[in-house]
C-alpha positions in Angstrom: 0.0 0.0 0.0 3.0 2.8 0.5 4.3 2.4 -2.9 2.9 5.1 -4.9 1.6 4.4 -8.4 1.0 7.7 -10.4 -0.3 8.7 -14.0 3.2 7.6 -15.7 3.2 4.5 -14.0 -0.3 3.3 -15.2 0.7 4.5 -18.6 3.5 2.0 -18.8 2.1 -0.9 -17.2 -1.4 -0.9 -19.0 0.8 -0.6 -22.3 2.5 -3.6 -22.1 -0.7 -5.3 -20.2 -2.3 -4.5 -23.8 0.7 -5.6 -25.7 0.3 -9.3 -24.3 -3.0 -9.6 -24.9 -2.7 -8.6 -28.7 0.1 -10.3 -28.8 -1.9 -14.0 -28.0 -4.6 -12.5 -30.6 -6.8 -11.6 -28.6 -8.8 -7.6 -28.1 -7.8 -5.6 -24.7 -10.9 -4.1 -23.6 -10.5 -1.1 -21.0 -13.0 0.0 -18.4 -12.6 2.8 -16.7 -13.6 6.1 -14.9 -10.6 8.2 -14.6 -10.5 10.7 -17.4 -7.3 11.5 -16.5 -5.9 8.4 -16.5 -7.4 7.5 -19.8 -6.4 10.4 -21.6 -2.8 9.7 -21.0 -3.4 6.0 -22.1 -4.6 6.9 -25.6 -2.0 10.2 -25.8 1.0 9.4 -24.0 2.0 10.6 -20.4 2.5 13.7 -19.1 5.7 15.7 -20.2 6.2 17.1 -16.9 9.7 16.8 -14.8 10.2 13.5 -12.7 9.0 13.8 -9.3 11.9 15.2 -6.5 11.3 13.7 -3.3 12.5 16.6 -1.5 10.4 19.2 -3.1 7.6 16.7 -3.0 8.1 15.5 0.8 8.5 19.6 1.3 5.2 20.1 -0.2 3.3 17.3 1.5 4.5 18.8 4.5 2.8 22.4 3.7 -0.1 19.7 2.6 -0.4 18.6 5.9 0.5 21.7 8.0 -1.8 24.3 6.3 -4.2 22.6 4.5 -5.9 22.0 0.8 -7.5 25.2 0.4 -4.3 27.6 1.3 -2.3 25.2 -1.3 -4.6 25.4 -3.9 -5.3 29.2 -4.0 -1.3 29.1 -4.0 -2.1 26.8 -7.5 -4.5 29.6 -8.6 -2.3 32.3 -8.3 0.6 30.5 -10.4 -1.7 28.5 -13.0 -5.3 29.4 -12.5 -6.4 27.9 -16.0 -5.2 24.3 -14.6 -6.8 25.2 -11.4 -10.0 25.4 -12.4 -9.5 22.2 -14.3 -9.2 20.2 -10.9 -11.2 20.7 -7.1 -9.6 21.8 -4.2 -10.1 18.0 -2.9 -7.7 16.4 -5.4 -4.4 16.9 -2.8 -2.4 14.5 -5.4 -2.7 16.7 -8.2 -2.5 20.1 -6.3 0.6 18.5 -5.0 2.7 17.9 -8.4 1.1 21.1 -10.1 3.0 23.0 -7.5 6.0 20.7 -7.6 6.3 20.7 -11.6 6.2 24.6 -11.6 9.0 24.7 -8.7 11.2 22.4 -11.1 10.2 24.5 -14.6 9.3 27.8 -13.7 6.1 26.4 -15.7 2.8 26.5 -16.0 1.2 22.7 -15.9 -1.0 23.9 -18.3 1.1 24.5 -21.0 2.6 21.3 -21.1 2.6 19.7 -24.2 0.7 16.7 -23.3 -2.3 18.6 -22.2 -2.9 19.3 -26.0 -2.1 16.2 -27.2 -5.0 14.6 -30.0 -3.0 11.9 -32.0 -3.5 8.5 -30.3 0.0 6.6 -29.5 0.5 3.2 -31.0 -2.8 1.5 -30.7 -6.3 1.7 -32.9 -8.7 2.7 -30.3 -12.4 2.3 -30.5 -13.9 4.5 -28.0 -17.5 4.7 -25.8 -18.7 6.7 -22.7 -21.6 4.8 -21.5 -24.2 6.9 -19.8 -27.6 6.8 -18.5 -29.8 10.0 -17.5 -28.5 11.5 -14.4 -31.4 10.9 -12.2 -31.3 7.2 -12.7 -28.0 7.4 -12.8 -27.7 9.3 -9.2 -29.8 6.5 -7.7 -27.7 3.7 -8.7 -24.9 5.1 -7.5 -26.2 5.5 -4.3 -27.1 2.2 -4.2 -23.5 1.0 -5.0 -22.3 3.0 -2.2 -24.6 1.6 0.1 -23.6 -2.1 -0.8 -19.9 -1.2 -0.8 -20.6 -0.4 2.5 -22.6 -3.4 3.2 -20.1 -5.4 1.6 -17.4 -4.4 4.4 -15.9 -0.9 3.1 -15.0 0.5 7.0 -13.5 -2.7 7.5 -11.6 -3.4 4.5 -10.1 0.7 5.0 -8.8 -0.5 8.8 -7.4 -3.3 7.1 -5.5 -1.0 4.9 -5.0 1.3 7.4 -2.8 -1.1 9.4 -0.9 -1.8 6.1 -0.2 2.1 5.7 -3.0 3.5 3.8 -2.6 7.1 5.1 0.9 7.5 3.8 -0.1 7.0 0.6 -1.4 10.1 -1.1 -3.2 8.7 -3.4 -4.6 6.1 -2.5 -5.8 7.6 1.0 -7.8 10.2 -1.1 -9.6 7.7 -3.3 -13.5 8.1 -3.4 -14.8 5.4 -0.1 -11.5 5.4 1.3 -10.6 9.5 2.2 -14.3 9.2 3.8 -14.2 5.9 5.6 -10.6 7.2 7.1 -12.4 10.7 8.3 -15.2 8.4 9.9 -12.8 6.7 11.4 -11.0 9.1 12.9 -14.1 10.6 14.3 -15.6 9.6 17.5 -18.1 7.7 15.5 -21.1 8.4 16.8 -24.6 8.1 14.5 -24.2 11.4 13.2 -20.3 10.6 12.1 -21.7 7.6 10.4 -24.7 9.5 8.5 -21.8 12.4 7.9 -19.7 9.3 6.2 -22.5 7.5 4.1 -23.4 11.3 2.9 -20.0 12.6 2.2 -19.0 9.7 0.0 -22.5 9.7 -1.8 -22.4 13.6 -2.3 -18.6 12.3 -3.7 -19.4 9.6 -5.9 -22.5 11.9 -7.5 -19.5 14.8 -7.4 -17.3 12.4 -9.7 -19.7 11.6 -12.1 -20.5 15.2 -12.6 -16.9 15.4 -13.6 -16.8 12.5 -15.9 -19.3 13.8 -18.0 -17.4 17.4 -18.0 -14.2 15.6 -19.2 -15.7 13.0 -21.9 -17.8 15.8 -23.8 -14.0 17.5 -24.4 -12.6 13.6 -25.8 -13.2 13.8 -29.5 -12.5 10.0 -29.9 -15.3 8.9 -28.0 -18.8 7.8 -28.9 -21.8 8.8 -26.6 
């Protein structure tokens, strides 16, 4: 659970994850939410400067200290057009914004990759699956529900023994940043109705986003 596992990581491992199964003839198919993440699987990586884990342990640090918010009006001051592009919830990102413009002097923004339209190596067929947001709303409270039922608070103590909170990104996953708050609280009824709402209000938040994101991909199909 410590290891982190960012963008360029999931570029190179899904790559050649795809390149086995073609190679045995058969058709990788890939399912996913992450905008991000997908976008840098049909266009390459980002361009940006390897991590420095003294400017980033420096930053996480200032993370932790002062807070999202004062770090991510710092993001809006230096790059507001990428600011806008993310919430003041996603720590990871606000994170390496900030530690790719102390590297380059740069604005994330105008990296190259963030302009990238020619797909990289593969033939890719394309689909964003939807369903009308009210139905969609309810079934996703549902899933939250049964993810819960299914032994979410457990399976985040689990992980919380194994190191869970000292990994950035993983700790502020959808489910997992709430079930850590809740239990960190005294968890009392209202904690646990604070919990189930917060990660609903979350999970509706991040399909809000997903549809935001897909209407700007001109390779996929509606």
């Amino acid at each position: 659970v410590p290891e982190p596992f960012n963008v360029v990581d999931f570029y190179y491992e899904a790559r050649h994850c795809c390149q086995e199964i073609l190679d045995r003839g058969k058709v990788p198919i890939i399912v996913g939410g992450s905008g991000f993440y997908i976008h840098a699987f049909i266009y390459g990586p980002p361009s940006g400067p390897p991590s420095v884990p003294e400017v980033r342990n420096a930053l996480e640090d200032e993370m932790q200290r002062l807070g999202p918010d004062i770090l991510y009006d710092r993001l809006k001051q230096l790059d507001l057009q990428y600011a806008q592009s993310i919430t003041r919830n996603d720590k990871h990102k606000i994170i390496r914004a900030l530690e790719i413009i102390s590297l380059t002097g740069k604005k994330v923004s105008r990296l190259s990759w963030t302009g990238r339209r020619k797909p990289v190596n593969f033939d890719f067929r394309c689909w964003f699956l939807h369903r009308p947001k009210d139905i969609l709303y309810h079934r996703i409270e549902k899933r939250c529900d049964k993810m819960i039922d299914d032994g979410l608070l457990t399976e985040t103590e689990h992980l919380e023994m194994e190191g869970l909170r000292n990994n950035t990104s993983a700790s502020q996953a959808i489910g997992y940043r709430q079930a850590l708050e809740f239990l960190a609280s005294q968890r009392t009824k209202d904690d646990y109705k604070k919990f189930i709402d917060d990660f609903k209000q979350a999970s509706r938040n991040y399909a809000k986003r997903q549809f935001t994101w897909f209407r700007k991909e001109p390779l996929f199909g509606w």
